[in-house]
N, C-alpha and C positions, 0 to 999 in steps of 0.2 A: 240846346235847341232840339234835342233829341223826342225828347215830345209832341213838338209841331208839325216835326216829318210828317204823321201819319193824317195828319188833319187839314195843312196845306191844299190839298183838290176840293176838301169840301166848304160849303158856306158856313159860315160863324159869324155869331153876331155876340154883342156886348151891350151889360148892363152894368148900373153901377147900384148899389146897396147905399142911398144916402144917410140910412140910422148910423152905416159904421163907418163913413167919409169924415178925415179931420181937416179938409179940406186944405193939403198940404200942396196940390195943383202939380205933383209928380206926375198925374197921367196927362194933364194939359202939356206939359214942357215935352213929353216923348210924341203924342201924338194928337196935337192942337187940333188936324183936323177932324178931331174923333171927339176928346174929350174937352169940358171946356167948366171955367170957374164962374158962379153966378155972383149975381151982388150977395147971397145968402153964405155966402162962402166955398160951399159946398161945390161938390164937381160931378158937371150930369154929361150926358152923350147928347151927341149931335146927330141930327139926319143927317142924309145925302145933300140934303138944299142947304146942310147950314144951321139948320134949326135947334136952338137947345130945345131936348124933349125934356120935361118935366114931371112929368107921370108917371108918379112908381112903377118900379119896374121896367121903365123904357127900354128897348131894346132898336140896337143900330146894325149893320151890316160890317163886317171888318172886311174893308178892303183887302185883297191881298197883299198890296205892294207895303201896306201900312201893318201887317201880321205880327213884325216882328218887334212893331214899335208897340203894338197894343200888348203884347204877351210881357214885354219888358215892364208896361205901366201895370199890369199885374201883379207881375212876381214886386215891383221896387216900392207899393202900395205900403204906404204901414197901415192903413186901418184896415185891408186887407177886403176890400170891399168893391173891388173890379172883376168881374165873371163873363166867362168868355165859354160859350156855349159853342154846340152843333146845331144850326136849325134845323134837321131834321128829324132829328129824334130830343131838345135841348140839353142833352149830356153837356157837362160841363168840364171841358177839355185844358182850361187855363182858369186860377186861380183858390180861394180857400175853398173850395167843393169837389174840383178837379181829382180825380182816385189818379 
């Protein structure tokens, strides 16, 4: 968890890449109220309300208290396709893009 220290205070939000989603629903099982499986199989992000967003590209807010479930749905990802940005600048902090 040594990579999340630095990024903990700031806002992150997540999106999911559904071209490389195998729709295997490991990030719905870590962090259900984030990620979530469509009838298409696939696994998109949820708003705040709940909402599966379906728009390439969508982007969520990651709770803090839910950080360490979302980082986990990242790395445990086989199609490798969960990104976990900084909103402020979108550097990508967790996942295949993450330096």
């Amino acid at each position: 968890m040594e990579q999340a220290a630095g990024v903990e205070s700031e806002a992150l939000e997540v999106w999911i890449d559904q071209d490389l989603c195998t729709g295997d629903g490991i990030c719905a099982q870590y962090a259900p109220e984030v990620f979530e499986l469509d009838i298409d199989g696939l696994a998109y992000v949820k708003s705040s309300e709940d909402e599966l967003l379906q728009a390439k590209g969508a982007t969520t807010p990651v709770p803090l208290p839910l950080l360490t479930d979302v980082v986990d749905s990242a790395r445990e990802c086989p199609g490798e396709c969960i990104h976990v940005r900084r909103v402020s600048d979108k550097v990508e902090v967790h996942g295949p893009d993450a330096e």
